[in-house]
C-alpha positions as CSV (number, residue, x, y, z in Angstrom):
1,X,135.5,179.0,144.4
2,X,136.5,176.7,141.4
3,X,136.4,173.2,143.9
4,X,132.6,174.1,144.8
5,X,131.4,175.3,141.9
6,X,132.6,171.8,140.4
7,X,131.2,170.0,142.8
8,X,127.5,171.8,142.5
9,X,127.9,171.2,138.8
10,X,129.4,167.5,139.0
11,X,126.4,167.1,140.9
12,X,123.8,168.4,138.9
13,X,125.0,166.3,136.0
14,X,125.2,163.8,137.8
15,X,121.2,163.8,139.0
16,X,120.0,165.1,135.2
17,X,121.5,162.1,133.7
18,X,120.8,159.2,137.1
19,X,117.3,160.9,137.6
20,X,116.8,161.4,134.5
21,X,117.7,157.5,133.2
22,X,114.9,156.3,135.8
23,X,112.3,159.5,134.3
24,X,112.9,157.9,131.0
25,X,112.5,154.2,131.6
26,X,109.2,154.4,133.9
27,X,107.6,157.2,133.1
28,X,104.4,157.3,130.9
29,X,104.9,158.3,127.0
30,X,109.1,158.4,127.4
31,X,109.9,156.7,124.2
32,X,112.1,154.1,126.5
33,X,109.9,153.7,129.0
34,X,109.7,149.3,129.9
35,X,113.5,149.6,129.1
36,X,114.7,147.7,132.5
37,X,116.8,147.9,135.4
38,X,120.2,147.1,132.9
39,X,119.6,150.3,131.6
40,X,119.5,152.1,134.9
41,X,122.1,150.5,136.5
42,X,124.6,150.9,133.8
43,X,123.3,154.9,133.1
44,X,123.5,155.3,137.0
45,X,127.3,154.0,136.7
46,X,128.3,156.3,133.4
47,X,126.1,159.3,135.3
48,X,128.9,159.0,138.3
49,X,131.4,158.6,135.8
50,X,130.5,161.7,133.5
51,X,131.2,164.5,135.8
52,X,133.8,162.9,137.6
53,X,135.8,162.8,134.6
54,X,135.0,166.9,133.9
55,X,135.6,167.9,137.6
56,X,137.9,165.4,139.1
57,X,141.0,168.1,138.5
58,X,139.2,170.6,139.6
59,X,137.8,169.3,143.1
60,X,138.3,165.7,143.2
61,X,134.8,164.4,142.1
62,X,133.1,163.4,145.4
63,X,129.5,164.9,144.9
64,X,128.4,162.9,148.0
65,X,128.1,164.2,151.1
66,X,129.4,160.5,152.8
67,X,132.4,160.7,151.1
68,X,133.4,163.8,152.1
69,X,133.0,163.2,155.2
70,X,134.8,160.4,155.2
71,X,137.7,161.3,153.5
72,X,138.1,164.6,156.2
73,X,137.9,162.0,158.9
74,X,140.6,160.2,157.5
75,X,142.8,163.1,156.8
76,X,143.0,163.3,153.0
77,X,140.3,165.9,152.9
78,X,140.5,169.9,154.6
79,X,137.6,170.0,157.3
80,X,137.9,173.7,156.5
81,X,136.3,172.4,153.1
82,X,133.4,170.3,153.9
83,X,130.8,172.3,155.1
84,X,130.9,174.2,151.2
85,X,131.3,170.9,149.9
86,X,128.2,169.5,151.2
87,X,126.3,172.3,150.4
88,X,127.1,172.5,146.6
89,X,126.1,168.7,146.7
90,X,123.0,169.0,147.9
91,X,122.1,172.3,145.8
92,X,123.8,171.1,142.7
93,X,121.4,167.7,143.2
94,X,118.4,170.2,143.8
95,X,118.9,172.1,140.7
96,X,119.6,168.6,138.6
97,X,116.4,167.2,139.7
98,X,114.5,170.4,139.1
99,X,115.5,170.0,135.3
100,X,114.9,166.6,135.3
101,X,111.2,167.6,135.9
102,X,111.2,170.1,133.7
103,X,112.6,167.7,130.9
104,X,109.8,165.0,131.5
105,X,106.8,167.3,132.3
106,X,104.2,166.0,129.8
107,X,105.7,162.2,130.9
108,X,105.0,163.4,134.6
109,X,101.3,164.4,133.9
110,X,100.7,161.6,131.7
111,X,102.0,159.1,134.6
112,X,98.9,158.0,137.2
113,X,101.1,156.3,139.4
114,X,102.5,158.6,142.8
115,X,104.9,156.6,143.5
116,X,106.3,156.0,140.2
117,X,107.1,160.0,140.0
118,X,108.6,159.6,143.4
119,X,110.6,156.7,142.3
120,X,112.2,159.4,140.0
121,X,113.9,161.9,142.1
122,X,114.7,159.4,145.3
123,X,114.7,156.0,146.4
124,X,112.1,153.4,148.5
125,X,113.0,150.4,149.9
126,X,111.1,147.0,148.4
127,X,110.9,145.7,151.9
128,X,110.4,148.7,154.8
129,X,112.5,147.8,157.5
130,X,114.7,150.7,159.0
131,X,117.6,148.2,160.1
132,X,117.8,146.7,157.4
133,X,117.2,148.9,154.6
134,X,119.7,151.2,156.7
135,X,122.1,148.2,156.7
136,X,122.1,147.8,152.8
137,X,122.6,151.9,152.2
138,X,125.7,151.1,154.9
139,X,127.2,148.3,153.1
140,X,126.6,149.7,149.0
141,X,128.9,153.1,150.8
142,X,130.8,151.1,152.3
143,X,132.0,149.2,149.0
144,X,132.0,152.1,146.9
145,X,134.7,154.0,149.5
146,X,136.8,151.1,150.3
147,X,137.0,150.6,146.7
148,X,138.0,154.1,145.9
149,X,140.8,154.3,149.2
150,X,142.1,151.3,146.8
151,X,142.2,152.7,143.7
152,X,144.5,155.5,145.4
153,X,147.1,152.7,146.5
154,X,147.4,150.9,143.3
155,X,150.4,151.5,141.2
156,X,150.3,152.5,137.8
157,X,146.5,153.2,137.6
158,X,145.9,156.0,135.5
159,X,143.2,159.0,136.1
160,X,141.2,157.9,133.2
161,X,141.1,153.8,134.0
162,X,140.2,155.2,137.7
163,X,137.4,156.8,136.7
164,X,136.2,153.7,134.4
165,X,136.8,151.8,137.4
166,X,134.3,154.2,139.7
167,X,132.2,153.3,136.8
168,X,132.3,149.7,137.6
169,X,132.0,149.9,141.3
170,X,128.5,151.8,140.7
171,X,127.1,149.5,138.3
172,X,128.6,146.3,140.3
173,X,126.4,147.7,143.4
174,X,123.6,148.7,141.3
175,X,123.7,145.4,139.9
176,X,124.2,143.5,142.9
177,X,122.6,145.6,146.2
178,X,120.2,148.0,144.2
179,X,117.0,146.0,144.5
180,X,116.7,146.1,148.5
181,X,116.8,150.0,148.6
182,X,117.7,151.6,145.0
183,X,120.9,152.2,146.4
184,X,121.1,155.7,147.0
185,X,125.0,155.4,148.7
186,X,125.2,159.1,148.7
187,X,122.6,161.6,150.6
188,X,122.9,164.6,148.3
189,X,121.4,162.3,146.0
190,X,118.4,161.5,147.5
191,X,117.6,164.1,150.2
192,X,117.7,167.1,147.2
193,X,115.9,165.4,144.6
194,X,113.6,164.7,147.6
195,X,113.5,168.2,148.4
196,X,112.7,169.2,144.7
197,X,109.8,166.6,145.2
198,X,108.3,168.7,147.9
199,X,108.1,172.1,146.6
200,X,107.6,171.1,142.5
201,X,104.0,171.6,141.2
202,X,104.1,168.1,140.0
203,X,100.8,166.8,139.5
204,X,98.9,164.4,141.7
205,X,102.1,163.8,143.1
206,X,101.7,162.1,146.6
207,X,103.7,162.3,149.8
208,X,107.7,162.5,149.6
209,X,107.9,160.0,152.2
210,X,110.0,162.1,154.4
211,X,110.0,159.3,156.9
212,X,112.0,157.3,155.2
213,X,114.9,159.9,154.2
214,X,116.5,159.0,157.4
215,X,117.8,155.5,156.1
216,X,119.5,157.1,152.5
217,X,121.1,160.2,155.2
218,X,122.8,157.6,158.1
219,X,123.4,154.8,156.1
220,X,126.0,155.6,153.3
221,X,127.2,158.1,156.1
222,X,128.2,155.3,158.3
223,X,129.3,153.3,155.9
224,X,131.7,156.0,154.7
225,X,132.7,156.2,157.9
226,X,133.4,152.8,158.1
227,X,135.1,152.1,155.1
228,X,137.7,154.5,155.9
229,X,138.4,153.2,159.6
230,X,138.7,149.8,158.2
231,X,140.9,150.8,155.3
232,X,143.4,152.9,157.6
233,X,143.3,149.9,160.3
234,X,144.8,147.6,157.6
235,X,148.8,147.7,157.4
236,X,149.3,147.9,153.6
């Protein structure tokens, strides 16, 4: 049990601190709220980083349902061990956004704006276009997996520079991709904290805009996919 209880726990971290960066910059009477997009995008980056570093031993840090996918279709991960994988994700990112509200209740009440709170627990495109917002989710996985496949190769690199390096590769897509979609590059990340939208008693809360969940599911699912057929077509 020790692998998916370290990956429901890598990714509840991982959600309290990512959720809760973007809880504490835009919310209303956070004592950092106006701080920026820096401040996400680099918290984001050390959020991935944290648990990975507590739990990567233990059951090999995904906490996203696209990688582990991906890495069973390529053969480095036990189809056998997905299904419980993926389902520790997306609980784990449940139970993290749950406490993330409970954190920032009075900041919650005291913010007007309904898509601000939603802008907390999951992402929203800045242009709606399916395609294309699907496109961007594809290529952020895409460069986060291929990066990681890498990583593996290179010889000499040492657990703890790896996981600096993961680090870098979210904050370099944060940095670089994360204004089209919020680059969500992982579904457990958006679909549970979504989920926690729905059934919280948050006040004048608005819609969870279940429509567009589709793009942050199939997106960094394909581009997992992708990444990995790519990476094993290539004759190192």
């Amino acid at each position: 049990m020790l692998p998916y209880i370290s990956e429901f726990l890598g990714t509840m971290l991982l959600i309290i601190l990512g959720d809760g960066v973007v809880a504490n910059v835009t919310l209303n009477k956070s004592g950092m709220k106006g701080a920026g997009s820096i401040q996400i995008t680099f918290a984001w980056g050390l959020a991935v980083m944290i648990p990975a570093c507590i739990f990567g031993a233990a059951s090999g840090a995904s906490f996203n349902p696209a990688l582990t996918l991906a890495l069973a279709m390529d053969g480095s991960f036990a189809w056998s061990m997905v299904p419980g994988y993926i389902l520790a994700q997306f609980a784990g990112a449940f139970v993290g956004a749950v406490i993330v509200y409970l954190l920032f209740k009075a900041q919650f009440d005291a913010t007007k704006e309904a898509g601000t709170k939603l802008g907390v627990f999951c992402t929203a495109p800045s242009v709606p276009n399916t395609g294309l917002n699907m496109f961007s989710e594809a290529v952020g996985t895409f460069v986060l997996v291929f990066a990681i496949k890498g990583m593996a190769n290179v010889p000499g690199l040492t657990d703890g520079l790896g996981k600096f390096i993961v680090f870098g590769i979210i904050v370099s897509i944060g940095m670089s991709l994360g204004g089209l979609t919020g680059y969500a590059i992982n579904p457990a990340r958006d679909l549970g904290p979504r989920f926690a939208h729905t059934v919280l008693p948050i006040h004048e809360k608005g819609s969870s805009s279940w429509g567009y969940a589709i793009v942050p599911l199939l997106g960094p699912i394909l581009g997992a996919l992708a990444a990995v057929a790519l990476y094993g077509a290539i004759p190192w």
